[in-house]
C-alpha positions as CSV (number, residue, x, y, z in Angstrom):
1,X,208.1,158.2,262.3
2,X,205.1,160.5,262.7
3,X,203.2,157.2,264.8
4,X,206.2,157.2,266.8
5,X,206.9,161.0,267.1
6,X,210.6,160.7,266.4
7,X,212.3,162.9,264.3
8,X,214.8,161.8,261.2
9,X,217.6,162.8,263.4
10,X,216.8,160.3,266.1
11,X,216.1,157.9,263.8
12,X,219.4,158.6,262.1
13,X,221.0,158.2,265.8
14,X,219.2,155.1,266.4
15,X,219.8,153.2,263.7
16,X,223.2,154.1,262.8
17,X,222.8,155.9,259.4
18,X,223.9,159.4,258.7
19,X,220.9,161.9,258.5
20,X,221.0,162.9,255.0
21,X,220.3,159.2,254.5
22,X,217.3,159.2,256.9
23,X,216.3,162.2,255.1
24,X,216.3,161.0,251.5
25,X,214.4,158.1,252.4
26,X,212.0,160.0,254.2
27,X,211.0,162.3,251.4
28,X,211.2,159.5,248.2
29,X,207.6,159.5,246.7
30,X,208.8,155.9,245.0
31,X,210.4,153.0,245.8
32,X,214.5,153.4,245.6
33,X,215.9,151.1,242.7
34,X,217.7,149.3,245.6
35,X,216.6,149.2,249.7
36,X,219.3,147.0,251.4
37,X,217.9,144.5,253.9
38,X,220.0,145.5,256.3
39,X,218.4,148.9,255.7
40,X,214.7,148.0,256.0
41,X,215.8,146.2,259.1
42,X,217.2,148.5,260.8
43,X,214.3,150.8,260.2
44,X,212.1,148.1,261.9
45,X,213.7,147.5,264.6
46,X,214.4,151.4,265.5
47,X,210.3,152.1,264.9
48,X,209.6,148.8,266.4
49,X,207.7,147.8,263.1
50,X,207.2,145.1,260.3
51,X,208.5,145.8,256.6
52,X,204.7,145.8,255.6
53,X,204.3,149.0,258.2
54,X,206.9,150.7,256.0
55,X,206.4,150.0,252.3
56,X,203.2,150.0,250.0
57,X,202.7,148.1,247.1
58,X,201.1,150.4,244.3
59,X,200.2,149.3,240.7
């Protein structure tokens, strides 16, 4: 988002999802127990990104 300067309520706007949702996902420090695909896509298609731009495998 930050790349892209858009704001969680834009993002909310442009993919559809209510902005407490963009929110929460914006400020989890760990992966959610479960992230819909539909989800993850939508994220990459508003920030015009792959899933891989998004998510961080840590050990």
């Amino acid at each position: 988002m930050a790349d892209r300067e858009i704001e969680y309520k834009e993002l909310a706007e442009l993919t559809g999802m209510h902005p407490g949702t963009v929110s929460r996902h914006r400020n989890l420090k760990e992966m959610p127990e479960r992230l819909e695909y539909e989800t993850l896509e939508s994220y990459c298609k508003a920030l015009n990104c792959q899933p891989g731009d998004l998510l961080v495998r840590v050990e």
